[in-house]
DSSP file (Angstrom, degrees, kcal/mol; ACC not computed):
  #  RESIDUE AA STRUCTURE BP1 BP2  ACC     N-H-->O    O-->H-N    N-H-->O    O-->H-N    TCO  KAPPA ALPHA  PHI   PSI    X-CA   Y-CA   Z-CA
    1    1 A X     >        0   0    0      0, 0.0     4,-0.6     0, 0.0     0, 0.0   0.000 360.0 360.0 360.0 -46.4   -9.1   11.8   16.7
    2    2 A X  H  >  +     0   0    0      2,-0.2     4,-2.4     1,-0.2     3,-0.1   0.816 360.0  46.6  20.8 -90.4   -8.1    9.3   19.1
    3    3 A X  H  4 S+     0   0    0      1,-0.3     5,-0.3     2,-0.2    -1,-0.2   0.813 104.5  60.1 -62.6 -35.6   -6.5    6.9   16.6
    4    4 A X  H  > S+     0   0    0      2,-0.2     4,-0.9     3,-0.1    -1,-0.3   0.639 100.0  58.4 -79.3   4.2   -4.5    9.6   14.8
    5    5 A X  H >X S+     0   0    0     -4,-0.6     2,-1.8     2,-0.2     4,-1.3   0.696 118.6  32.5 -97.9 -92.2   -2.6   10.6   18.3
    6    6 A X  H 3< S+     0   0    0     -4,-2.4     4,-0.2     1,-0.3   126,-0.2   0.128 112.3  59.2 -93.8  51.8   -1.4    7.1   18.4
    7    7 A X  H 3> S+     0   0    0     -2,-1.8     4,-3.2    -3,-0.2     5,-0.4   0.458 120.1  34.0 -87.5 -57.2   -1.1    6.5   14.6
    8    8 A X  H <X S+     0   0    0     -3,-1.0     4,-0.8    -4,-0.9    -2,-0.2   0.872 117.0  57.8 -77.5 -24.0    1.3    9.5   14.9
    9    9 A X  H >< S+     0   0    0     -4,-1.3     3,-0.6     2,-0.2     4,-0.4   0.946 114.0  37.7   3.4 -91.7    2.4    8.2   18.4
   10   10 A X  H 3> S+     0   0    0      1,-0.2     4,-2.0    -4,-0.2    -2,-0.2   0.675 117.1  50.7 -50.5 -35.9    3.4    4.9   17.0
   11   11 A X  H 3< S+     0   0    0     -4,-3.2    -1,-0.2     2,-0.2    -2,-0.2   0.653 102.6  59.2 -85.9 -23.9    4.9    6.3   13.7
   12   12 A X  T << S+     0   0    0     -4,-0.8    -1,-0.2    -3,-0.6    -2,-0.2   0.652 116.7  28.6 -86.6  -9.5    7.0    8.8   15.2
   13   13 A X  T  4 S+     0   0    0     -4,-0.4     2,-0.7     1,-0.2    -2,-0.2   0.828 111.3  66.5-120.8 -40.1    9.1    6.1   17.4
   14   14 A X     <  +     0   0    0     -4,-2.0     2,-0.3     9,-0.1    -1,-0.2  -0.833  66.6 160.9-141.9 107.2    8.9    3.5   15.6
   15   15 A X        +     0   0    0     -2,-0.7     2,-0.4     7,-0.2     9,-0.2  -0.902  15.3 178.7-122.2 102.1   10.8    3.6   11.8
   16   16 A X     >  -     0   0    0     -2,-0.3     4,-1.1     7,-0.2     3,-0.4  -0.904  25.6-140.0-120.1 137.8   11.9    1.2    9.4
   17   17 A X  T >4 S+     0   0    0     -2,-0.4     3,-0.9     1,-0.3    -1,-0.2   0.802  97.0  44.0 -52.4 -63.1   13.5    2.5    6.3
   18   18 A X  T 34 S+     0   0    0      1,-0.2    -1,-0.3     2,-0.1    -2,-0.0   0.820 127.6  24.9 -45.5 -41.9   12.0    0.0    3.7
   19   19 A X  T 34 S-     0   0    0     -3,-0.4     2,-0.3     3,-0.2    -1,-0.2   0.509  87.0-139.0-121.8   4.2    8.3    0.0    5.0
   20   20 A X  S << S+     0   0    0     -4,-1.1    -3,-0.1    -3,-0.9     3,-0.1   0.507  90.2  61.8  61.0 -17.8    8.0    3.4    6.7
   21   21 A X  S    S+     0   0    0     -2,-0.3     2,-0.5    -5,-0.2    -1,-0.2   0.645  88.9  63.8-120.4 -41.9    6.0    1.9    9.6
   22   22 A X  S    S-     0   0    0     -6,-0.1    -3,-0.2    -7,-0.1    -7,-0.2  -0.512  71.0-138.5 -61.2 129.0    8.1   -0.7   11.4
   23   23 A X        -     0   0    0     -2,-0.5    -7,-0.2    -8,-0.2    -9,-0.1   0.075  33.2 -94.9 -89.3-163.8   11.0    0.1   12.9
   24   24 A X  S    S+     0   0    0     -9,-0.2     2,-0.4     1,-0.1    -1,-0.1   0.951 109.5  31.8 -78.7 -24.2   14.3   -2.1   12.7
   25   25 A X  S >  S-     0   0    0      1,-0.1     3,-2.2    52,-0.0     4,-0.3  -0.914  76.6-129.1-126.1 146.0   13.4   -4.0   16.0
   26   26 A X  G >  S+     0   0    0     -2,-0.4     3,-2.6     1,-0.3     7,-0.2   0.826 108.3  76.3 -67.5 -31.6   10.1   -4.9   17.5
   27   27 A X  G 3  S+     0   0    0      1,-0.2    -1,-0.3     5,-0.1    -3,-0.0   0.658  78.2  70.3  -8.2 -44.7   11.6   -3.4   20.4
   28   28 A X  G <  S+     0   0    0     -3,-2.2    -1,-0.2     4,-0.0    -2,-0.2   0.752  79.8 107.7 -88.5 -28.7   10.9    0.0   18.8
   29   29 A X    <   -     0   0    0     -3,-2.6   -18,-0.1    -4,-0.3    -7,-0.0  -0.165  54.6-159.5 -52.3 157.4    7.0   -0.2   19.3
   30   30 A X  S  > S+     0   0    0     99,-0.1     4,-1.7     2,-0.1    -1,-0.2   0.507  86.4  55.1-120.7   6.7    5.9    1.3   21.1
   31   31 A X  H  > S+     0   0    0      2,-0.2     4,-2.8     1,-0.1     5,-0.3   0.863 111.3  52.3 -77.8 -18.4    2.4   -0.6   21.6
   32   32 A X  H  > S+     0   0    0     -6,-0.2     4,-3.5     1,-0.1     5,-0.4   0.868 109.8  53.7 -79.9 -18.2    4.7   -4.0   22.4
   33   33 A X  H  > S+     0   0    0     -7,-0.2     4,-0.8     2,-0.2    -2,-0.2   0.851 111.8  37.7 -75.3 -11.9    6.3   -1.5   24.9
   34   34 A X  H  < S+     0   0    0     -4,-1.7     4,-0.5     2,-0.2    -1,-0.2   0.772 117.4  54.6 -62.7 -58.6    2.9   -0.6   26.5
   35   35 A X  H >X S+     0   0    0     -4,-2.8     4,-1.5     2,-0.2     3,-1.0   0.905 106.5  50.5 -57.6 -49.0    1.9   -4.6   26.0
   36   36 A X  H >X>S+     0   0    0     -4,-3.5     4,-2.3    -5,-0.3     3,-0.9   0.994 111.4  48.7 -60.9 -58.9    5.2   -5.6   28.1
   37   37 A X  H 3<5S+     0   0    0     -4,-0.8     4,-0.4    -5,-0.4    -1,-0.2   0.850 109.6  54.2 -49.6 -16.1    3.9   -2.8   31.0
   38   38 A X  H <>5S+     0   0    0     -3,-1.0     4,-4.9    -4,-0.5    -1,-0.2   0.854 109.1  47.6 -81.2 -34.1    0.4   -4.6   30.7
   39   39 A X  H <X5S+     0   0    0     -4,-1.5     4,-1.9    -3,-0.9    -2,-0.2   0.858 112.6  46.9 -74.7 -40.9    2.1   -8.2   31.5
   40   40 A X  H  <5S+     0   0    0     -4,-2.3    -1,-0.3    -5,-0.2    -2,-0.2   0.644 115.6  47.9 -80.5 -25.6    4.0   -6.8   34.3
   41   41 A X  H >><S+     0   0    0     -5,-0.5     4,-1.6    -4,-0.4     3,-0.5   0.860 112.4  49.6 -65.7 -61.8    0.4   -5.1   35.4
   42   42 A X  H >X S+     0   0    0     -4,-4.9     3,-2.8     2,-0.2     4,-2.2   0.980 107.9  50.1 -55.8 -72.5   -1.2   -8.2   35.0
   43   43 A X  H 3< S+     0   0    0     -4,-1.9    -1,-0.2     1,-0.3    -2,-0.1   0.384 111.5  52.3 -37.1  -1.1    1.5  -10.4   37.1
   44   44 A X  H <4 S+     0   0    0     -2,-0.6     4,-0.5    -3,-0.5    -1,-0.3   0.484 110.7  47.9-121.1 -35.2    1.2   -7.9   39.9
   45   45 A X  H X< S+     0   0    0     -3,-2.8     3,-0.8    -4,-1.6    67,-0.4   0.927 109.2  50.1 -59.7 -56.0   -2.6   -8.2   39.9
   46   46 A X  G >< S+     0   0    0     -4,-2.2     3,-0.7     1,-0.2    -3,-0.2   0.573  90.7  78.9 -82.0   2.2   -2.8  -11.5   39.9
   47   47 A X  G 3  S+     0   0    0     -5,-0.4    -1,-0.2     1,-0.2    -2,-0.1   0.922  99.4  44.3 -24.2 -64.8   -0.4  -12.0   42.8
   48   48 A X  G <  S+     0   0    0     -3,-0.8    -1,-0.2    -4,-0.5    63,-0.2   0.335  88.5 119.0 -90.0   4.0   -3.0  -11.1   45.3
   49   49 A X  S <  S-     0   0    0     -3,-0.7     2,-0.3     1,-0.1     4,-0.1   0.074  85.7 -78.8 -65.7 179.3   -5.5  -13.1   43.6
   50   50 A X    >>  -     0   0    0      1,-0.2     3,-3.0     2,-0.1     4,-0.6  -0.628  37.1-129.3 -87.8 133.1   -7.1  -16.2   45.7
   51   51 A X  G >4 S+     0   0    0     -2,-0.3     3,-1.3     1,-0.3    -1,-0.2   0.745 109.2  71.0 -56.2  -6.7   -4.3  -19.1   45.6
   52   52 A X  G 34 S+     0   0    0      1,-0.3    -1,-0.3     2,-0.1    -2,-0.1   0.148  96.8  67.2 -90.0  14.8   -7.6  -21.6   44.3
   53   53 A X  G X4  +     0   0    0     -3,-3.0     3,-5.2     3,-0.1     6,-0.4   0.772  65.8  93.8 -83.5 -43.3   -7.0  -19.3   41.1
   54   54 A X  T << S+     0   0    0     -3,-1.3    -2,-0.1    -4,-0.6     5,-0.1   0.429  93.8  33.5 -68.0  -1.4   -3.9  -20.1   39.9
   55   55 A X  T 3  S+     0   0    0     -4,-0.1    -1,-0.3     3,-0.1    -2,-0.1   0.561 122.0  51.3-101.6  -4.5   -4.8  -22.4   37.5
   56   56 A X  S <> S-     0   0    0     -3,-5.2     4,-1.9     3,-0.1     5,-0.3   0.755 125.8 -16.6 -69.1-120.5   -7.9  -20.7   36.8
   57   57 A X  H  > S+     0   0    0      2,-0.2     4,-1.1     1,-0.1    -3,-0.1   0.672 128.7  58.4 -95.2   8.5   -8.2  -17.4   36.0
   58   58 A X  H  > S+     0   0    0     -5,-0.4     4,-2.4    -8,-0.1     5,-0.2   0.893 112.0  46.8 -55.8 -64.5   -4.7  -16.0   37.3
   59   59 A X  H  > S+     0   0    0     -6,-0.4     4,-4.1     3,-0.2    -2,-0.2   0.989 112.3  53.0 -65.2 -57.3   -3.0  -18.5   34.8
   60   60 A X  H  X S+     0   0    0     -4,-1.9     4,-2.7     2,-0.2     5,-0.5   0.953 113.9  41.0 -16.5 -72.1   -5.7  -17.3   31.8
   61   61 A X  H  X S+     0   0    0     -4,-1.1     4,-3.2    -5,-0.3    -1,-0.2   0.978 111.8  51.1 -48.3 -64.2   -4.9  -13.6   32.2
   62   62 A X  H >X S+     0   0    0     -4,-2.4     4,-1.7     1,-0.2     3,-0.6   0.948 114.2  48.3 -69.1 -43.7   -1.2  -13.8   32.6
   63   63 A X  H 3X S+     0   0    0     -4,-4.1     4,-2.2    -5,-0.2    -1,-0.2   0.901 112.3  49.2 -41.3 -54.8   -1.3  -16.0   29.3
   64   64 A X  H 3X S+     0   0    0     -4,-2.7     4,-1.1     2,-0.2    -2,-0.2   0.697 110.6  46.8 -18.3 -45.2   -3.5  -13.6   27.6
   65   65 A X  H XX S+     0   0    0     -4,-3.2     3,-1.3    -3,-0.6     4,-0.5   0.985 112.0  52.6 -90.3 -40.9   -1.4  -10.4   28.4
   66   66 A X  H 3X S+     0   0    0     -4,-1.7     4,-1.4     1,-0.2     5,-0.4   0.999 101.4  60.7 -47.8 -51.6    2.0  -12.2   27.4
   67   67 A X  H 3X S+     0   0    0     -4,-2.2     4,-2.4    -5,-0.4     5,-0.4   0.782  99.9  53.8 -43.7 -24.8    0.5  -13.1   24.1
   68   68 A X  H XX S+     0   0    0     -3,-1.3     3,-2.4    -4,-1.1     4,-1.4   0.815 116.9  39.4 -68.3 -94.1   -0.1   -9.1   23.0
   69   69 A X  H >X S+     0   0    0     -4,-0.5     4,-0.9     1,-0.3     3,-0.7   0.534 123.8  43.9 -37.5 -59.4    3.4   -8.4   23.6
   70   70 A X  H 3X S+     0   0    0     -4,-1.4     4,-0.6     1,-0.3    -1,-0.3   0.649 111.7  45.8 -56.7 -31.5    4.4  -12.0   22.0
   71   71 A X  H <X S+     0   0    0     -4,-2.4     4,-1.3    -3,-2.4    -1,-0.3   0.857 111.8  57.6-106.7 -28.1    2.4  -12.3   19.0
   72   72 A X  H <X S+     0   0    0     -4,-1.4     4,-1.3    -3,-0.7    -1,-0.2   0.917 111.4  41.4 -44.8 -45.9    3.5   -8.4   18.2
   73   73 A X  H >X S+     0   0    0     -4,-0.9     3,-1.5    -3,-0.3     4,-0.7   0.859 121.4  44.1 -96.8-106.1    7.3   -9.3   18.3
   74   74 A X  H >X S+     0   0    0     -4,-0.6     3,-2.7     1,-0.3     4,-1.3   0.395 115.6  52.4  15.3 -93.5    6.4  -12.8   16.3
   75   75 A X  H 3< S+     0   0    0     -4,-1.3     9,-0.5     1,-0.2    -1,-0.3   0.625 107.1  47.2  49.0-109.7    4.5  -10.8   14.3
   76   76 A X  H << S+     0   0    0     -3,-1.5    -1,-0.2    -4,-1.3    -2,-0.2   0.630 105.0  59.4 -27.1 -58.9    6.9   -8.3   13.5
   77   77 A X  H << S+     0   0    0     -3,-2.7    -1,-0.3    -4,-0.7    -2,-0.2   0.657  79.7  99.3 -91.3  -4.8    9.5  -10.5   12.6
   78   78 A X  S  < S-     0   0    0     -4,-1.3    -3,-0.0     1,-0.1     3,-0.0  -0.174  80.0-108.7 -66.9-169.1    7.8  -12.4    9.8
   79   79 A X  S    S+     0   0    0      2,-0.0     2,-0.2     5,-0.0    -1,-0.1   0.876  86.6  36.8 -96.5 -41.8    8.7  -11.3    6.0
   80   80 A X  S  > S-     0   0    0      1,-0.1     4,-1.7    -3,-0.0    -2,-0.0  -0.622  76.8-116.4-115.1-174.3    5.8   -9.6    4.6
   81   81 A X  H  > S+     0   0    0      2,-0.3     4,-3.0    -2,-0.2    60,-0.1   0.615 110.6  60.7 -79.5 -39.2    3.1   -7.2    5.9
   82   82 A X  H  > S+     0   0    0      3,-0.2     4,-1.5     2,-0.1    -1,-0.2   0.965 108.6  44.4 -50.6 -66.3    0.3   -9.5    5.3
   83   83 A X  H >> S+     0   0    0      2,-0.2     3,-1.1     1,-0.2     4,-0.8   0.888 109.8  52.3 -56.9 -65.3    1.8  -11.8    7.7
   84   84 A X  H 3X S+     0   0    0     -4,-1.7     4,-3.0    -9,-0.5    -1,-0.2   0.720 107.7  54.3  50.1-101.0    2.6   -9.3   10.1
   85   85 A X  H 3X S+     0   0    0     -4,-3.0     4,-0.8     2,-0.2    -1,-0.2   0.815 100.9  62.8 -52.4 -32.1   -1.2   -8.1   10.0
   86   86 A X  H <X S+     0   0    0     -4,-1.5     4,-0.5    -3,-1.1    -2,-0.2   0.859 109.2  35.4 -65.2 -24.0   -2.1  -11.4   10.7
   87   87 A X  H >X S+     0   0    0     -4,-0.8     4,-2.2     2,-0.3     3,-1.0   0.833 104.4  67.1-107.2 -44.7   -0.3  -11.3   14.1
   88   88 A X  H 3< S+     0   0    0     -4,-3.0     4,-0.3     1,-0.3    -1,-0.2   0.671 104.7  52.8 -72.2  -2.4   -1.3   -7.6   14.8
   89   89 A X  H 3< S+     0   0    0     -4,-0.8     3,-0.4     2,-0.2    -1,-0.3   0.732 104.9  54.0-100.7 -38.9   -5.1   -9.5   15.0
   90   90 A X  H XX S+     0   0    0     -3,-1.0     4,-2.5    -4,-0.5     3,-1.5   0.952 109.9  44.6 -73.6 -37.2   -4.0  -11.9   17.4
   91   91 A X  H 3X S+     0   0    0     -4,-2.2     4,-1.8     1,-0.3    -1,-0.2   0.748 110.7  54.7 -59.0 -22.9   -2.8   -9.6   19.6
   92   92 A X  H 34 S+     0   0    0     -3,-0.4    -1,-0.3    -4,-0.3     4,-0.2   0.379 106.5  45.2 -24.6 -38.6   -5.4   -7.9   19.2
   93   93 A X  H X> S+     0   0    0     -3,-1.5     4,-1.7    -4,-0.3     3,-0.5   0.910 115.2  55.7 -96.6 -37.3   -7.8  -10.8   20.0
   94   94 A X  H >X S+     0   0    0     -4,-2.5     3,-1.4     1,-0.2     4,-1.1   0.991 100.5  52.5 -59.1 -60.1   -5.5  -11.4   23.1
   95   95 A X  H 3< S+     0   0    0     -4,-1.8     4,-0.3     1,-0.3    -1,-0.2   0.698 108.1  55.4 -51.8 -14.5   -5.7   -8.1   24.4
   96   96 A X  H <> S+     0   0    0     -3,-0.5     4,-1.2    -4,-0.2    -1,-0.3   0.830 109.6  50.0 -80.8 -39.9   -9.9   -8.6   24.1
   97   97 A X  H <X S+     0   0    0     -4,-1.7     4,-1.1    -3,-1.4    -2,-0.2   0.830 111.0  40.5 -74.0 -21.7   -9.4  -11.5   26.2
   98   98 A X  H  < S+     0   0    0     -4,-1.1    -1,-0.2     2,-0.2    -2,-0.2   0.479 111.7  61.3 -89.7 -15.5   -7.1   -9.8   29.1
   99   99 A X  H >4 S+     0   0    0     -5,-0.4     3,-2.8    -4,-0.3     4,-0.4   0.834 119.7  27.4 -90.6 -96.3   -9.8   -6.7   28.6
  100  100 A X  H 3< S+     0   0    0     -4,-1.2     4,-0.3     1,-0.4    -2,-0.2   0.359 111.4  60.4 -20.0 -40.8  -12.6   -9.7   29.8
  101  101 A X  T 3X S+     0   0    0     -4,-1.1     4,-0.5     2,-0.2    -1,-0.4   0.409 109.6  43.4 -97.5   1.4  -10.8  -11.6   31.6
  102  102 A X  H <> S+     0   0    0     -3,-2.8     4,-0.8    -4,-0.2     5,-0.2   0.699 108.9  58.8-100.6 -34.7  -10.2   -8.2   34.0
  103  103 A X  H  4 S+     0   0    0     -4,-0.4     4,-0.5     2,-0.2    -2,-0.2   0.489 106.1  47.1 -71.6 -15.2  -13.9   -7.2   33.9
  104  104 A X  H  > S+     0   0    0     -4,-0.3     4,-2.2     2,-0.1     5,-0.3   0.656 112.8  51.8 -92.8 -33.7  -14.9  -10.7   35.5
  105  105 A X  H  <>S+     0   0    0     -4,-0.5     5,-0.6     2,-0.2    -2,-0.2   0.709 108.3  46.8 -74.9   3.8  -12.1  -10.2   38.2
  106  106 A X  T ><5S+     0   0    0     -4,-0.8     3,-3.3     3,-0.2     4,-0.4   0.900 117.4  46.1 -93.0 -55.9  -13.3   -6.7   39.2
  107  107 A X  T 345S+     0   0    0     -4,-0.5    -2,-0.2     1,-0.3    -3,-0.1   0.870 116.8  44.3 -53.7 -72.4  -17.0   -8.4   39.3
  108  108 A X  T 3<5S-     0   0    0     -4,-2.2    -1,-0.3     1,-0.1    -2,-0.1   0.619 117.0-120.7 -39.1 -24.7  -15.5  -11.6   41.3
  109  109 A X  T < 5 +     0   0    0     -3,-3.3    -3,-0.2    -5,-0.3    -2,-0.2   0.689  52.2 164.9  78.4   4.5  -13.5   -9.0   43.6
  110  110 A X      < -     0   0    0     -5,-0.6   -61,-0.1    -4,-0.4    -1,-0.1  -0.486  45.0 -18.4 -56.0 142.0  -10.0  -10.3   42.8
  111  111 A X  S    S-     0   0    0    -66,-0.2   -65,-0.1   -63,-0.2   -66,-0.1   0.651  95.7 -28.5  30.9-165.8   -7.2   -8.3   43.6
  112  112 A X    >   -     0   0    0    -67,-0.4     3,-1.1     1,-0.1     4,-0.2  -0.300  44.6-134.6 -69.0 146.3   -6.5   -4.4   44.4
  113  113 A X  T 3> S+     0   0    0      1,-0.3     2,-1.9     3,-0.1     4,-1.2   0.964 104.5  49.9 -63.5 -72.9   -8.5   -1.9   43.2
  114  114 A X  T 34 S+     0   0    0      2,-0.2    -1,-0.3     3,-0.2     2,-0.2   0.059 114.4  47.9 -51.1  29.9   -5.7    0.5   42.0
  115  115 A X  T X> S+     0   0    0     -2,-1.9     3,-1.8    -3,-1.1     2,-1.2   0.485 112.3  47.4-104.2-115.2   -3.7   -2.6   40.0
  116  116 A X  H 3> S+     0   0    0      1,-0.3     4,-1.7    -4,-0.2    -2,-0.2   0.046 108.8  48.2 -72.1 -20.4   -6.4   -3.6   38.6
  117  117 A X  H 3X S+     0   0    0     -4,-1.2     4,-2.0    -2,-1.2    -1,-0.3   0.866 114.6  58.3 -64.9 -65.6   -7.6    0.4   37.4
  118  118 A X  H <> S+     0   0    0     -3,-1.8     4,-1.4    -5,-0.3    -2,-0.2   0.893 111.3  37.5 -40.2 -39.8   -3.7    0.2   36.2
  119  119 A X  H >X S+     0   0    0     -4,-0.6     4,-3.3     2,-0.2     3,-1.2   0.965 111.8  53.1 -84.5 -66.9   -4.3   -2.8   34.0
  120  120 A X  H 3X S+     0   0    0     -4,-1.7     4,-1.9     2,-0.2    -1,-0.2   0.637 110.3  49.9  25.2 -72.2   -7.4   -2.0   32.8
  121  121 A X  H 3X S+     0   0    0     -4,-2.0     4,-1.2     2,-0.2    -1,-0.2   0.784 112.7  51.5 -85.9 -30.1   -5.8    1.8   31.6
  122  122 A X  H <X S+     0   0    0     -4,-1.4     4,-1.2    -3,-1.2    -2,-0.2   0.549 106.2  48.9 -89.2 -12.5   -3.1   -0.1   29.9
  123  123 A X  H  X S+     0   0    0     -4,-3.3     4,-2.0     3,-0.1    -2,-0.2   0.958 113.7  54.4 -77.8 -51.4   -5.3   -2.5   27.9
  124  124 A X  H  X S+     0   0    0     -4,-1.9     4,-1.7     1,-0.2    -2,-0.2   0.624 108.5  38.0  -0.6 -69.7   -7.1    0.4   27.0
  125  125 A X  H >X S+     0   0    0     -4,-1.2     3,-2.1     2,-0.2     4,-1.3   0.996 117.6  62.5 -83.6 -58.4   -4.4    2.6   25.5
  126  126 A X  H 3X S+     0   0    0     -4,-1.2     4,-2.6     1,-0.3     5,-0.5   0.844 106.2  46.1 -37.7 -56.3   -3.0   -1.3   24.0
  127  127 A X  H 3X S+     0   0    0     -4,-2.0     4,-2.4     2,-0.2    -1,-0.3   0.903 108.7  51.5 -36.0 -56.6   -6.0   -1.5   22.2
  128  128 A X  H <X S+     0   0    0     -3,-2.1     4,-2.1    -4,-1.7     5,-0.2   0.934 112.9  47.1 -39.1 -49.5   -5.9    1.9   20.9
  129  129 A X  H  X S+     0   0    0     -4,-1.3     4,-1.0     1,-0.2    -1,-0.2   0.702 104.6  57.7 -89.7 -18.9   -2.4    1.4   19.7
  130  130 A X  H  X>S+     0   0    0     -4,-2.6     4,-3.1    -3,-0.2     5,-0.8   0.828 111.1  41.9 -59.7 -55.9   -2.9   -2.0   17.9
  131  131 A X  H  <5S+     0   0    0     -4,-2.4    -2,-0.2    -5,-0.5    -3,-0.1   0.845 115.6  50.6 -77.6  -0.5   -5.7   -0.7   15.5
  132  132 A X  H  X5S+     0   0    0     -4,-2.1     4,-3.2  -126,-0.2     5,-0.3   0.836 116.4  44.6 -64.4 -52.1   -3.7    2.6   15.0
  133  133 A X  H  X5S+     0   0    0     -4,-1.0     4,-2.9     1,-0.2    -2,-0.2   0.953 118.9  35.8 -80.1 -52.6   -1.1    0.1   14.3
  134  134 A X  H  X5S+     0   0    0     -4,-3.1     4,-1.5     2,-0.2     5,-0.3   0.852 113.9  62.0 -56.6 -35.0   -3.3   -2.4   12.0
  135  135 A X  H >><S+     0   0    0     -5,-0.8     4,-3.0     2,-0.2     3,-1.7   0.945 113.5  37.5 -45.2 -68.0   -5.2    1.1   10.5
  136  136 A X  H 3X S+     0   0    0     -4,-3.2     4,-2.2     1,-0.3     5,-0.3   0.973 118.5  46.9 -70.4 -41.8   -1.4    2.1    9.2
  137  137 A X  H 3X S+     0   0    0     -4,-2.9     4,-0.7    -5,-0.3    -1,-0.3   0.750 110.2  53.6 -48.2 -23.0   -0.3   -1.6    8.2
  138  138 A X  H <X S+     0   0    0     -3,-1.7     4,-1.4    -4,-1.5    -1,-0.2   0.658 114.0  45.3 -97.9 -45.3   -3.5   -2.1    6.4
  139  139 A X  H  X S+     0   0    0     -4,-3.0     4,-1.2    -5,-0.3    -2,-0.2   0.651 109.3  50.3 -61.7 -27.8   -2.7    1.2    4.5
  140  140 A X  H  X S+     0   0    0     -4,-2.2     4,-1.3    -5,-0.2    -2,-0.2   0.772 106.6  54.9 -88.3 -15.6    0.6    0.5    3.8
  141  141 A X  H >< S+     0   0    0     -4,-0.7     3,-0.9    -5,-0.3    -2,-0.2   0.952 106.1  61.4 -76.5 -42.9   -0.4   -2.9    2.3
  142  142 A X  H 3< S+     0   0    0     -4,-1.4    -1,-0.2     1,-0.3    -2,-0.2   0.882  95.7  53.1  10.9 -85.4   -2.6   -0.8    0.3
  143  143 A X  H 3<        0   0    0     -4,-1.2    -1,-0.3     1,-0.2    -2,-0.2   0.757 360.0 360.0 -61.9 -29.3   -0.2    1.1   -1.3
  144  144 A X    <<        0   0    0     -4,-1.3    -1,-0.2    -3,-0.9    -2,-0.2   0.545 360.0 360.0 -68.6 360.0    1.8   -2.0   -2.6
């Protein structure tokens, strides 16, 4: 049930004439608009992290959480649907890694608890809304 609230979520904001699930700008998701609030979550967590991080796992994360938003908008902008899917799986795979890579900083004690509960709830929901998003791309490739 879950996945159909942000299948219909996703579908209801974001509509492009020709394919019926992307809208005209990547802009229009609204899971890269969720993914941009996870990058900005992350970069505000890992602020307070210990400075003997930053090339560790501080730099890790904050690659990881740009890459959902980036490889969505990439993604997005290719030509077919195939291609597309391909990208909605790396974001996908990024967003697994920023989901890991947050579960070893809560373990480690890295940053605030409430930022890090914030990032956390917004890989969450990102997750949701990238396989609602892959579900309905994977169906509309279907249909062609």
């Amino acid at each position: 049930m879950q996945a159909s609230y942000f299948q219909n979520r996703m579908r209801s904001t974001a509509r492009r004439p020709e394919d019926g699930v992307r809208g005209s700008s990547f802009r229009d998701l609204i899971v890269w608009q969720r993914s941009i609030d996870l990058s900005i979550a992350v970069y505000g967590l890992t602020a307070r992290f210990p400075r003997d991080e930053k090339f560790g796992l501080t730099s890790q994360l904050r690659r990881a959480a740009v890459s959902v938003a980036s490889n969505l908008a990439e993604g997005h902008g290719r030509a077919g649907t195939g291609e597309f899917l391909q990208f909605i799986g790396f974001a996908r795979g990024s967003n697994s890694e920023v989901e890991t890579q947050l579960v070893i900083a809560e373990r480690l004690g890295f940053g605030v608890p409430a930022d890090l509960e914030k990032a956390q709830r917004l890989c969450s929901e990102c997750g949701k809304l990238i396989n609602a998003l892959m579900k309905a791309m994977r169906e509309k490739a279907n249909r062609i």
